[in-house]
FIRONU-759791 format. One line per 8 residues: number of its first residue (from 1); their letters; for each residue y, x, z of N, C-alpha, C. Coordinates in Angstrom, 2 decimals. Last residue first. Layout:
// residues N
NUM = a = Y/X/Z/Y/X/Z/Y/X/Z ~ ...
//
This chain:
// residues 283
283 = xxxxxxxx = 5.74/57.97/29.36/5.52/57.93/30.98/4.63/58.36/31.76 ~ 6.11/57.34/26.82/5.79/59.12/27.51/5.82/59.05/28.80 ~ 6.11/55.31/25.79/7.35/55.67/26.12/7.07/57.01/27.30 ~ 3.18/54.44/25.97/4.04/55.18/24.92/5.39/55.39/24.76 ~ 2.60/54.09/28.53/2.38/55.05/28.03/3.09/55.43/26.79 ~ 4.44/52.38/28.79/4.90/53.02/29.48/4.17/54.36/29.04 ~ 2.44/50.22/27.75/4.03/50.25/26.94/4.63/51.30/27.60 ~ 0.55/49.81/28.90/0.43/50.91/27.36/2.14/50.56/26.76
275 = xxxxxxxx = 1.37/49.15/31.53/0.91/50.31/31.54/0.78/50.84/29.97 ~ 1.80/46.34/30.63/3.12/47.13/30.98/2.29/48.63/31.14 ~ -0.56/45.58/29.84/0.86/45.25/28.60/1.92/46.27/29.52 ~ -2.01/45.49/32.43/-2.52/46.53/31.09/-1.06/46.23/30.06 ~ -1.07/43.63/33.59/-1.05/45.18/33.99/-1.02/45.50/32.79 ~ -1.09/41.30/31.60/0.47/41.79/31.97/0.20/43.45/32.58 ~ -3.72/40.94/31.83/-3.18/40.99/30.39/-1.60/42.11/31.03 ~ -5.34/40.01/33.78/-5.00/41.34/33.84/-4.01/41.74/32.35
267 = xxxxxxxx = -5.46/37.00/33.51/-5.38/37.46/34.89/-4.95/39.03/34.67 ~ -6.21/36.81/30.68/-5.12/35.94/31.44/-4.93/37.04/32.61 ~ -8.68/37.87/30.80/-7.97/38.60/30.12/-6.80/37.76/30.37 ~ -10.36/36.97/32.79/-10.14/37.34/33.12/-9.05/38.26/32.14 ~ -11.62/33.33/33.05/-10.14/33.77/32.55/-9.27/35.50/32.81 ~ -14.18/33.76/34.08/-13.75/34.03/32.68/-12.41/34.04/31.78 ~ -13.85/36.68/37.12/-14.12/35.15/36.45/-13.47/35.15/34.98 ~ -16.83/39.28/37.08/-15.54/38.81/36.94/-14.60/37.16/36.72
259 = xxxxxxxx = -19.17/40.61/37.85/-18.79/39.59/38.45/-17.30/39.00/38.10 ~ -20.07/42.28/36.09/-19.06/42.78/36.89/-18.76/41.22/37.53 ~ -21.57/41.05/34.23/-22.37/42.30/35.11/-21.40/42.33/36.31 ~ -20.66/38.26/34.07/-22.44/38.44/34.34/-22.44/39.63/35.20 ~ -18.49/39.29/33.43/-18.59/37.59/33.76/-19.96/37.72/34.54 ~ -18.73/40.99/31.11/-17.38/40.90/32.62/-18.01/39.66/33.63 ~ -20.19/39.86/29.09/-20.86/40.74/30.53/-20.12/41.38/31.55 ~ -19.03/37.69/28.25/-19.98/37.18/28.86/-20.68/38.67/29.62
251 = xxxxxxxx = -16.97/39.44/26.70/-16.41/38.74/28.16/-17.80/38.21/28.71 ~ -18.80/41.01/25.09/-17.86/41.69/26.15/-17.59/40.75/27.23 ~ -19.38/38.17/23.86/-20.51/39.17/24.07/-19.56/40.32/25.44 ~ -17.04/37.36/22.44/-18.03/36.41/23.47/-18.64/37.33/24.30 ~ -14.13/39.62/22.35/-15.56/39.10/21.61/-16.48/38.12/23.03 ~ -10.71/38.59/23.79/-12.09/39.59/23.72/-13.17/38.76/22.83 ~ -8.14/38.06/21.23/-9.43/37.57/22.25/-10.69/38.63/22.24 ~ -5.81/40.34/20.23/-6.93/39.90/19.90/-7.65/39.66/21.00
243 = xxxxxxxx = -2.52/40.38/19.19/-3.49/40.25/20.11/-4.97/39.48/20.18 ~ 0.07/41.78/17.41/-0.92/40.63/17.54/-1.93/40.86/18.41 ~ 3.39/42.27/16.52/2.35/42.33/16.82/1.46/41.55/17.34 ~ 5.86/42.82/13.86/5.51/41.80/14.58/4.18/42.64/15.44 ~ 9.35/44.14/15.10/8.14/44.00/13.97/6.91/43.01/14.52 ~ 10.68/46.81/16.53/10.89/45.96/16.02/9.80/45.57/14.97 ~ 8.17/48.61/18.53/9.56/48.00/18.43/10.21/46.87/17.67 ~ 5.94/48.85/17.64/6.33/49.41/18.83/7.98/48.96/19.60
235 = xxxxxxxx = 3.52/46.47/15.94/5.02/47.80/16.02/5.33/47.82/17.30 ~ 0.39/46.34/16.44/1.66/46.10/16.66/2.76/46.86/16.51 ~ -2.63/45.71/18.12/-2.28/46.34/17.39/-0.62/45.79/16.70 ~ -5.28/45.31/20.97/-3.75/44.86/20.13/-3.38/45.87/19.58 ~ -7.75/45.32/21.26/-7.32/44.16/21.88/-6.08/43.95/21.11 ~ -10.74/45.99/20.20/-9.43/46.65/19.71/-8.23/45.59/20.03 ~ -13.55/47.07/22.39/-12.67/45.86/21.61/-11.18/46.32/21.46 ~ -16.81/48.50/22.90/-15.44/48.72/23.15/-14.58/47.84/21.85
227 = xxxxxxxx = -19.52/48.78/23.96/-18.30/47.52/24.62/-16.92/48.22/24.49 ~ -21.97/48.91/21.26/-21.26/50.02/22.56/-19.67/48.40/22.50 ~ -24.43/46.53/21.86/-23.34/47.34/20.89/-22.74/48.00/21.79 ~ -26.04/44.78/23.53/-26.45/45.46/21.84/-25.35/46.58/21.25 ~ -25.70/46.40/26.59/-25.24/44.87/25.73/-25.96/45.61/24.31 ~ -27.62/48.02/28.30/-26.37/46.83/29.33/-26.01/45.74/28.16 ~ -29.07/49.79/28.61/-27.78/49.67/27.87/-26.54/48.46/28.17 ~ -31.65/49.07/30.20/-30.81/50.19/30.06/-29.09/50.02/29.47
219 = xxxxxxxx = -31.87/46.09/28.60/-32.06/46.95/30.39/-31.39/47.84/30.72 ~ -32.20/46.73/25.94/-31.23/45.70/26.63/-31.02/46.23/27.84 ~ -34.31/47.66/25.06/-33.52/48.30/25.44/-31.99/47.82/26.37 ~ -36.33/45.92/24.38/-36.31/46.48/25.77/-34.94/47.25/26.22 ~ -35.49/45.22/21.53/-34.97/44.42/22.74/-35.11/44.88/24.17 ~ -34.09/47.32/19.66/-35.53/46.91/20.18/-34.96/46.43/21.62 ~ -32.74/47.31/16.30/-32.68/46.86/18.00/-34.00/46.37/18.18 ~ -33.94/49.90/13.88/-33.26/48.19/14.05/-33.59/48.23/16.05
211 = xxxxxxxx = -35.55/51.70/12.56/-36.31/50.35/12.86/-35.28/49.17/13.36 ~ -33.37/54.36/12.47/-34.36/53.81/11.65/-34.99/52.25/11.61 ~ -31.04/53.31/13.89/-30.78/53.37/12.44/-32.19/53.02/12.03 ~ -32.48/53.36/16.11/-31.82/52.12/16.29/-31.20/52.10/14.14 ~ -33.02/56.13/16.70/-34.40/54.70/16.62/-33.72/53.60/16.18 ~ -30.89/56.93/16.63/-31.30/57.63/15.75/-32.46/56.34/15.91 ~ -29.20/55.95/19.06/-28.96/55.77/18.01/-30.06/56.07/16.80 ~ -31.78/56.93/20.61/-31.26/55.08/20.56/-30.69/54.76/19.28
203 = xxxxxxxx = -31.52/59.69/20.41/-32.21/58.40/20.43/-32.56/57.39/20.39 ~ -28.78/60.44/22.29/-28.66/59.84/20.87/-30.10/59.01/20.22 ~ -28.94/58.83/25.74/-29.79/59.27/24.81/-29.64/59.14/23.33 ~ -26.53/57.67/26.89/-27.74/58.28/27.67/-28.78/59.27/27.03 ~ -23.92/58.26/24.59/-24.61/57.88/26.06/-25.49/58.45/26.77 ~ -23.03/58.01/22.48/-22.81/58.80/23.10/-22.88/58.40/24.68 ~ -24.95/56.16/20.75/-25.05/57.69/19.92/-24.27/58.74/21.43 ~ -25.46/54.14/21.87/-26.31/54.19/21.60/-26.42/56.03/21.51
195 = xxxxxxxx = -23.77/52.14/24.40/-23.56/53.21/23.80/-25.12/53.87/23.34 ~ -23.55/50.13/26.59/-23.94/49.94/25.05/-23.96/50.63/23.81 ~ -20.77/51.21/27.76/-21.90/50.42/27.90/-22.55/50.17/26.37 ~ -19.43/54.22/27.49/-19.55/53.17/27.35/-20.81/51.98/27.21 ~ -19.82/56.94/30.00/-19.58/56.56/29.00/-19.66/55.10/28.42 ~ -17.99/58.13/32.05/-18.43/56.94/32.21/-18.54/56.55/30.89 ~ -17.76/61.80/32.08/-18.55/61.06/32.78/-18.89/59.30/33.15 ~ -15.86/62.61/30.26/-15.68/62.22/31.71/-16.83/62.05/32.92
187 = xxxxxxxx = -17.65/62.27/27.98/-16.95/63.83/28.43/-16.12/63.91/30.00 ~ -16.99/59.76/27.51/-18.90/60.30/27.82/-18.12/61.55/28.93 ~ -14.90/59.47/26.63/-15.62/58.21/27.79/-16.87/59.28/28.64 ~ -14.46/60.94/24.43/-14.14/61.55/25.53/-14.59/60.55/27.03 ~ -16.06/59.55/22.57/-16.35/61.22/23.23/-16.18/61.05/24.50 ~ -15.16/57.58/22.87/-16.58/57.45/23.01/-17.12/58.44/23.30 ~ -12.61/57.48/21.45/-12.62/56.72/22.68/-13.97/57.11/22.99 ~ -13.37/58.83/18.89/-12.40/59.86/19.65/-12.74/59.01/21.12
179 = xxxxxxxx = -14.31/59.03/16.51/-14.99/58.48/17.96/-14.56/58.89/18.70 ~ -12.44/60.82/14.82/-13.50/60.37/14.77/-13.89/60.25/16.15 ~ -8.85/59.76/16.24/-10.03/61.15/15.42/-11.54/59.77/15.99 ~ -6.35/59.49/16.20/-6.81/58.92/15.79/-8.26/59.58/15.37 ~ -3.50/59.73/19.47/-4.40/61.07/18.12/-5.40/59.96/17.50 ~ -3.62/59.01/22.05/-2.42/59.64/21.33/-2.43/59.87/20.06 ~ -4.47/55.69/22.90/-5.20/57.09/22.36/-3.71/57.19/21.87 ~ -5.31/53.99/25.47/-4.56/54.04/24.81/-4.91/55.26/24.16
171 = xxxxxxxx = -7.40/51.17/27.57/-7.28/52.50/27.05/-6.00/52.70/25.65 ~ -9.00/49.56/30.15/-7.41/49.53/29.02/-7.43/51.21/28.75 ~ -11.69/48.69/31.55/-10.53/49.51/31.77/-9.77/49.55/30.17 ~ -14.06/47.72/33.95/-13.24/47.47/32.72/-11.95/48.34/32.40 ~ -16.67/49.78/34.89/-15.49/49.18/35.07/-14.82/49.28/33.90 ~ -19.61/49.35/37.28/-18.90/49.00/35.99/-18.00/49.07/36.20 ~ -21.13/49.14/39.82/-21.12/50.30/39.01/-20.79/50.27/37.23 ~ -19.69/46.99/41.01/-21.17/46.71/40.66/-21.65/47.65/39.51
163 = xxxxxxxx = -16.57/47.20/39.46/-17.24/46.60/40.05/-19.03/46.78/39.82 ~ -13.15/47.73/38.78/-14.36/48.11/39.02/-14.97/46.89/39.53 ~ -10.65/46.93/36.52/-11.43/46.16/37.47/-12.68/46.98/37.59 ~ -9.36/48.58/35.17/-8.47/47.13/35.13/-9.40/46.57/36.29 ~ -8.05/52.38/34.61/-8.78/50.92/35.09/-8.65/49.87/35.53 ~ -7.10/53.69/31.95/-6.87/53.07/33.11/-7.76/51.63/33.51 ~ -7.29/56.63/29.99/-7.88/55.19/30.55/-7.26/54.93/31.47 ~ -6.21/58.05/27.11/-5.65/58.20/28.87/-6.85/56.29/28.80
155 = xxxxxxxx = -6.54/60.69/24.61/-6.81/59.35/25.30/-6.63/59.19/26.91 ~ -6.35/63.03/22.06/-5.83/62.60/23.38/-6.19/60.89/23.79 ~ -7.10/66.59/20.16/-7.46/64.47/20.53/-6.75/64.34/22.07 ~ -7.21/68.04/17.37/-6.44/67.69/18.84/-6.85/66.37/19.06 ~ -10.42/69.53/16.33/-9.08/68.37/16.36/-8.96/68.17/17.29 ~ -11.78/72.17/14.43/-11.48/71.40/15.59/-10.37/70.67/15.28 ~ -11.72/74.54/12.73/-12.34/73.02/12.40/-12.67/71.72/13.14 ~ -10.23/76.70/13.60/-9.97/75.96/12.50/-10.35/74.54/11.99
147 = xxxxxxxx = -10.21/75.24/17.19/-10.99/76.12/16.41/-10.15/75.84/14.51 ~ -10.50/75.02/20.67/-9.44/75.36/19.42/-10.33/76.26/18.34 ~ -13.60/74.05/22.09/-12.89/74.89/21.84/-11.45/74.68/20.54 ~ -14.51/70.19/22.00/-15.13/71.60/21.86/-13.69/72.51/22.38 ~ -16.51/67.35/22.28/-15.41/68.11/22.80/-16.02/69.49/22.48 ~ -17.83/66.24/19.50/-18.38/66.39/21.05/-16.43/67.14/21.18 ~ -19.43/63.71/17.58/-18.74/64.68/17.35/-19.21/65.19/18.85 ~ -22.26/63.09/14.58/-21.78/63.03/15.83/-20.69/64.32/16.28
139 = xxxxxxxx = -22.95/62.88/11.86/-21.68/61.98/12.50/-20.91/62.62/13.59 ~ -25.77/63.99/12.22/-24.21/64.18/11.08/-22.98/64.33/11.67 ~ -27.46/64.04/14.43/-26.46/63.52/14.02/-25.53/63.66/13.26 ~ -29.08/66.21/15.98/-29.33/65.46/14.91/-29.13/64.72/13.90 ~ -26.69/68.49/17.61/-27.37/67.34/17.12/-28.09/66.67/16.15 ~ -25.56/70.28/17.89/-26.74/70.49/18.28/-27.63/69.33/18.44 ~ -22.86/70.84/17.09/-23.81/71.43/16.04/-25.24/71.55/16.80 ~ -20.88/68.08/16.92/-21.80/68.68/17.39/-22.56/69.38/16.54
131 = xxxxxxxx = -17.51/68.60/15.10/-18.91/68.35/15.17/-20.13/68.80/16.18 ~ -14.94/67.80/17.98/-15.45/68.78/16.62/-16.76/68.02/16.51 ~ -11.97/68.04/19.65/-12.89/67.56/19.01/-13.35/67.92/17.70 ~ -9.66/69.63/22.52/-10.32/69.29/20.91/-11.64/69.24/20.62 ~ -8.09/67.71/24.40/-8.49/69.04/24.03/-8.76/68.66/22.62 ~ -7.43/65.33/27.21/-6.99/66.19/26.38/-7.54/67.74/26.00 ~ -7.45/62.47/28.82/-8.50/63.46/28.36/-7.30/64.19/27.37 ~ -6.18/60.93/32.25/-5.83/61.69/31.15/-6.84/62.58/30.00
123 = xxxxxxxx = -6.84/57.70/34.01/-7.41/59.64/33.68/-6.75/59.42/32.23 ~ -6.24/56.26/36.89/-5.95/56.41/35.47/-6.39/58.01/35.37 ~ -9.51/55.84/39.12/-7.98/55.85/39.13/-7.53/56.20/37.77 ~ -11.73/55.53/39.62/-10.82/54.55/40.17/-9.57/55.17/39.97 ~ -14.83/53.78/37.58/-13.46/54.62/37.98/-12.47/54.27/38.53 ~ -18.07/53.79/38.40/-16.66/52.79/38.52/-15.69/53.73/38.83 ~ -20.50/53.17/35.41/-19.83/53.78/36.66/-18.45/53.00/36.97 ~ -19.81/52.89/32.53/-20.64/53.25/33.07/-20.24/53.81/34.31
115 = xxxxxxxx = -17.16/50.55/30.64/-17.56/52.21/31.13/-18.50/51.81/32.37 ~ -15.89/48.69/28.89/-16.07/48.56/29.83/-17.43/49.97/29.63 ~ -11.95/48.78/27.01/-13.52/48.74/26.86/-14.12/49.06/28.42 ~ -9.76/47.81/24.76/-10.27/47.81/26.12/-11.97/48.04/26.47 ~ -7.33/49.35/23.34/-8.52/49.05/23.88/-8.56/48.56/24.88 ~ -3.47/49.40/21.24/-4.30/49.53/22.58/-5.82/48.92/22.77 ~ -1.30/50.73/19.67/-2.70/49.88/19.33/-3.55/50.45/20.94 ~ 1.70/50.26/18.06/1.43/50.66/19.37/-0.35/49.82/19.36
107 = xxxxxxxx = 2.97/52.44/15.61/2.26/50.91/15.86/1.88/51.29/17.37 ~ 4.44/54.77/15.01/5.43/53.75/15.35/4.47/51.99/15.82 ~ 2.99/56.81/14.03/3.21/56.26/15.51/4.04/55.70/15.97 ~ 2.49/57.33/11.20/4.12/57.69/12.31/4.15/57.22/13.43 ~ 0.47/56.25/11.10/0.42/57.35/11.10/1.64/58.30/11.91 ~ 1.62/53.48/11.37/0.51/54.08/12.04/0.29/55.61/12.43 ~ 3.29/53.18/9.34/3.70/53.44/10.58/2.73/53.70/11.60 ~ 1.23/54.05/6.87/2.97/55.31/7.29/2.84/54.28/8.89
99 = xxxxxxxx = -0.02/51.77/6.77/-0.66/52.93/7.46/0.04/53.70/7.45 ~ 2.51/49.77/6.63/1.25/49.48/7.76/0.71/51.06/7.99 ~ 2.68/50.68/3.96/3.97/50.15/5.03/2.90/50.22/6.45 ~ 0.32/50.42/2.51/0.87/51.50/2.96/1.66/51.81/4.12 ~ -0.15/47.62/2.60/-0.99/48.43/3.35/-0.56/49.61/3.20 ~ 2.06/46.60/1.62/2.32/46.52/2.88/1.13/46.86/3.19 ~ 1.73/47.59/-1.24/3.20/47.77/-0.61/3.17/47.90/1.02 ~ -0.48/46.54/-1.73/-0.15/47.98/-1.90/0.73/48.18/-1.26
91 = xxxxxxxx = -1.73/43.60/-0.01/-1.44/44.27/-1.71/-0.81/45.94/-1.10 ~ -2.50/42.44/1.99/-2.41/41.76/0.85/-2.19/42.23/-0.43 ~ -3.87/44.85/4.54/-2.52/44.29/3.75/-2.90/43.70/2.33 ~ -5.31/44.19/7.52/-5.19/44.06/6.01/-4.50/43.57/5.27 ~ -5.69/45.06/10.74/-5.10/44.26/9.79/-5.42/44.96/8.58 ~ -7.77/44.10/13.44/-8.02/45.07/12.44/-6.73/44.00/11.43 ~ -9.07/43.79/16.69/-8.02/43.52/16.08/-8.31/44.39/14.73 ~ -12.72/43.78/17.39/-11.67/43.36/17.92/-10.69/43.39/16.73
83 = xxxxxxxx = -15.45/45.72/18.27/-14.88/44.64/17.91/-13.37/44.38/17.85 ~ -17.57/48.55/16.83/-16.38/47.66/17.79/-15.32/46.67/17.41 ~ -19.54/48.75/15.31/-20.16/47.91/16.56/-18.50/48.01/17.26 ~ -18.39/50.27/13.24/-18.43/48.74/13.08/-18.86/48.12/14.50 ~ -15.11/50.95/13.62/-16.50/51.68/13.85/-16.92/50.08/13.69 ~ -12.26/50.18/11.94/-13.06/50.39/13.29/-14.54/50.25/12.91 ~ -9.19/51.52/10.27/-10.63/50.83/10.61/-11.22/50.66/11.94 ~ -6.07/51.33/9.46/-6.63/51.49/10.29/-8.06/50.39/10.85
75 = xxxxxxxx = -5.55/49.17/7.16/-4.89/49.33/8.15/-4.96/49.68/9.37 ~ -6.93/48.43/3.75/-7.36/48.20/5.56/-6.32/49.31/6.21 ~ -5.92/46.36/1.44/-5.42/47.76/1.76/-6.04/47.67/3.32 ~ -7.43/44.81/-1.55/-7.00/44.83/-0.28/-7.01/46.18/0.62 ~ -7.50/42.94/-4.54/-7.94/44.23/-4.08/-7.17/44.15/-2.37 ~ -6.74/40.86/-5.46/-7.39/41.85/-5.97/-8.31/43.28/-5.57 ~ -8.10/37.48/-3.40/-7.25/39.22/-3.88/-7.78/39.82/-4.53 ~ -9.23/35.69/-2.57/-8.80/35.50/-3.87/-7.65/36.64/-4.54
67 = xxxxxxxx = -10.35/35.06/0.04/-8.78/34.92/-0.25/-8.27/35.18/-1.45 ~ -12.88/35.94/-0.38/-12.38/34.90/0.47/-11.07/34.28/0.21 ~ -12.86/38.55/-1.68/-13.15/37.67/-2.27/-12.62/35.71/-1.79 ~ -11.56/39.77/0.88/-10.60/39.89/-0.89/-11.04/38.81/-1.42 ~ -13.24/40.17/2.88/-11.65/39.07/2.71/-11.01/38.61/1.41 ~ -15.36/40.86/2.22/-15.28/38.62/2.39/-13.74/38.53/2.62 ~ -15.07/43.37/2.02/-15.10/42.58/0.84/-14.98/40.87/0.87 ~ -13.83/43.66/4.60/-12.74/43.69/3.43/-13.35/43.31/2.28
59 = xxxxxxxx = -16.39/43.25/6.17/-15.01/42.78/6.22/-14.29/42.84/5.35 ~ -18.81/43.26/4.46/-18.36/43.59/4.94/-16.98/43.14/5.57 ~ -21.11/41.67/3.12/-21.34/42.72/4.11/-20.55/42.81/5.27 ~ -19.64/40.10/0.91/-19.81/39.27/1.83/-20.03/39.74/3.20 ~ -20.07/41.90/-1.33/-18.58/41.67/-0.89/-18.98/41.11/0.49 ~ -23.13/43.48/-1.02/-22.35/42.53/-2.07/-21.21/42.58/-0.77 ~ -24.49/45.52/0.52/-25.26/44.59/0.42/-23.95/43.67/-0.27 ~ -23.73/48.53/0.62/-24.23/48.12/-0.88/-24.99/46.80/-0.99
51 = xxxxxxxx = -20.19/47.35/1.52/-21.34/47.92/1.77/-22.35/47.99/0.40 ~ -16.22/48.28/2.61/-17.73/47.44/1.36/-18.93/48.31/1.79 ~ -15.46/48.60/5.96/-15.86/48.73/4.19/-16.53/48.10/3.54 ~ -16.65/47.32/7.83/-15.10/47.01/7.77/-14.97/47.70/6.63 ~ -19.36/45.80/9.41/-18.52/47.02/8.97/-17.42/46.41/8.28 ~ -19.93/44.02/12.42/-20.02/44.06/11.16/-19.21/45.30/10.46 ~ -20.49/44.08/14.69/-21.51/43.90/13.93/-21.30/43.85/12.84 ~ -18.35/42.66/16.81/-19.13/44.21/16.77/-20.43/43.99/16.11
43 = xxxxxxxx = -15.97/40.82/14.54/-16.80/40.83/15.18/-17.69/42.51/14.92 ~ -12.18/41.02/14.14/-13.55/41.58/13.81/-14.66/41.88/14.96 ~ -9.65/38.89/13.91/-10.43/39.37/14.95/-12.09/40.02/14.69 ~ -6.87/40.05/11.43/-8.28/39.27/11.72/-9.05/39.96/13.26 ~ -4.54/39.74/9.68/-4.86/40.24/11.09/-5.76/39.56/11.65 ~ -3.21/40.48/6.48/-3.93/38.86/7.44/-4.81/39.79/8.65 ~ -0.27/40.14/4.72/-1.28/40.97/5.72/-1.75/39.75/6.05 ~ 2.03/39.29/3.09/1.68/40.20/2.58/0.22/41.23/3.70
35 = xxxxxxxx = 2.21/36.12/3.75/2.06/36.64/2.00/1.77/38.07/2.04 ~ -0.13/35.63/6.50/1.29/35.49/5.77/1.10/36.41/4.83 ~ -1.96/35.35/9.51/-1.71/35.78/8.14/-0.34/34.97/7.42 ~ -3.70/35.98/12.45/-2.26/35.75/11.88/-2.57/36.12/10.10 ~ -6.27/35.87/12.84/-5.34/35.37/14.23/-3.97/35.28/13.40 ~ -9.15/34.70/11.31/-8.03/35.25/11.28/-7.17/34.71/12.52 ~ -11.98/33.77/12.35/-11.48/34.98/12.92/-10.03/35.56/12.57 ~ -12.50/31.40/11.50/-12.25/31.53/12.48/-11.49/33.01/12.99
27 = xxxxxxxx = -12.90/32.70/8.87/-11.64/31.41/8.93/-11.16/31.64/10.07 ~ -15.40/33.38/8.52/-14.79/34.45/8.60/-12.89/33.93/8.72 ~ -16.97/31.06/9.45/-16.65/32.13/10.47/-15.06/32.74/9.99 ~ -16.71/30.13/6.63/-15.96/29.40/7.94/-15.90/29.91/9.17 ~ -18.43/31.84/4.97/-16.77/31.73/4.58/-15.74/30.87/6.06 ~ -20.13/34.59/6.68/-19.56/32.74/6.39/-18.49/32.54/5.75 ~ -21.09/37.61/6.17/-20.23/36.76/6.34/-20.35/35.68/5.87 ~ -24.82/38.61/6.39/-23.61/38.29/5.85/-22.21/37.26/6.84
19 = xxxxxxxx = -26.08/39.59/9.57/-26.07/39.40/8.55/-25.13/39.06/7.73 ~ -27.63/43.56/9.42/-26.50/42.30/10.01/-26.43/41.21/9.12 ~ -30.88/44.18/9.35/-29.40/44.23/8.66/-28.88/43.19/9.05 ~ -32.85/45.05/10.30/-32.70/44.04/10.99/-31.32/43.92/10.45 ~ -34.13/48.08/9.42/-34.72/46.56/9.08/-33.96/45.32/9.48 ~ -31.66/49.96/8.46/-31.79/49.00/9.71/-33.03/48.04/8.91 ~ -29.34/50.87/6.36/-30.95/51.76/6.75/-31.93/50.68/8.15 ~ -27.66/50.04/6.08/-28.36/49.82/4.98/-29.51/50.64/5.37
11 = xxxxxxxx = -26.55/50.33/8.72/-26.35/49.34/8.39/-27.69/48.69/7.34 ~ -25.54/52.97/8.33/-26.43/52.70/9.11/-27.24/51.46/8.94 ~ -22.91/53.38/7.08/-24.48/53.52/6.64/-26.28/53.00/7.10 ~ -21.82/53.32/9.74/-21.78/52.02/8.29/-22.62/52.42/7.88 ~ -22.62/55.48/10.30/-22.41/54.22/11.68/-22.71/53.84/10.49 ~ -23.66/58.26/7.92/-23.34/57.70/8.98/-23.46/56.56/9.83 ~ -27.16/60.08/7.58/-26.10/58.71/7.34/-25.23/58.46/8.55 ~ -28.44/62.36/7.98/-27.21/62.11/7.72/-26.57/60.89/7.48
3 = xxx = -30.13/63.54/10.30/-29.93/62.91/10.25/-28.83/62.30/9.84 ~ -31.23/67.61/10.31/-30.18/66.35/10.85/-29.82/64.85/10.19 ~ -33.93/68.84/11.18/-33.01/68.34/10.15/-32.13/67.23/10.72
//
């Protein structure tokens, strides 16, 4: 039988449930706000829907309540163990405005995440994505065949720094599909550190819903959460965009596993800014 809750679900199935939002964390984490969006840096631990643990769970409920909205529009989500950029529009008008240009690929939203092994040169993934039907996993998807119930997916990596069988690398996606960066990581062959559901063993994931993080696992996996951060999100052209600090946890294992020094998103910011601006000018 397959195992149906999804990632967020997950959450309410965990002995070790994340825990609520601060009202003074959740302060820290806005990077921009104004009357109609507030562009927050989301920590890998928390979900980005309401949950059934009160407003505070999740990201959009500590924002609304936090900020005294009625209601609040999310602007393209993220899986909860990944961290990084996420906006929310203040009202109707400009969380639509926000998900039409998304959808119209007019936002330019770039990753970064650190992969198993050391790649050395930019890779292209392209095909289609579907449900595994040999998993335990609801959720889980895989690369498959053209099918009625398949999806086009596209993602290109490039690598920012190997090292010490790691490497950091800038990623851009053509297509928006379920776990689309995590498939195709695996489907290469470097899947992401800290990868529970598409890694070494879904196991992890499936032990990790029922009972919660078991600390041996640390060893193997390299960090608590799969290492992938939503660095920037932005119009493509005219409009504003924003940039999100890596999470503590990502830069303290650039720093630890890969020997990297800690100003290292200073030091590679400009490759990676001119390589996803070239990608999306079809280069």
């Amino acid at each position: 039988m397959k195992a149906s809750f999804s990632e967020d679900e997950s959450k309410d199935a965990r002995k070790d449930s994340a825990p609520l939002v601060g009202p003074d964390e959740l302060e820290e984490w806005v990077i921009h706000q104004d009357d109609s969006i507030i562009a927050l840096n989301k920590p890998g631990w928390l979900v980005c829907h309401p949950s059934k643990n009160g407003p505070w769970s999740s990201l959009v409920g500590a924002v609304r309540v936090h900020f005294g909205l009625d209601q609040v529009y999310l602007a393209g989500r993220l899986d909860r163990e990944t961290s990084g950029l996420v906006l929310i529009g203040k009202d109707e008008t400009a969380g639509r405005m926000w998900q039409k240009a998304l959808e119209e690929k007019r936002i330019r939203r770039s990753y970064w995440a650190i992969l198993v092994g050391e790649l050395k040169e930019e890779m292209h993934v392209e095909g289609f994505l579907g449900k595994d039907p040999h998993s335990e996993v609801f959720v889980k998807q895989r690369v498959t065949e053209k099918s009625n119930k398949s999806k086009r997916a596209q993602t290109s990596f490039l690598p920012l720094h190997s090292a010490n069988g790691h490497t950091l690398c800038a990623i851009v996606t053509g297509t928006g599909r379920k776990h689309q960066i995590r498939v195709h990581a695996q489907s290469i062959g470097y899947p992401l550190v800290g990868e529970k559901l598409y890694g070494l063993d879904e196991r992890y994931y499936l032990d990790f819903c029922r009972a919660g993080w078991n600390e041996e696992w640390l060893e193997r996996l390299g960090m608590r959460r799969q290492a992938l951060h939503s660095r920037t999100f932005g119009f493509a052209d005219v409009g504003p965009s924003f940039v999100a600090p890596l999470a503590k946890d990502f830069l303290s294992f650039l720093v630890d596993a890969l020997g990297m020094d800690p100003s290292v998103e200073t030091m590679l910011e400009d490759r990676a800014t001119r390589w996803i601006e070239a990608r999306f000018r079809g280069e």
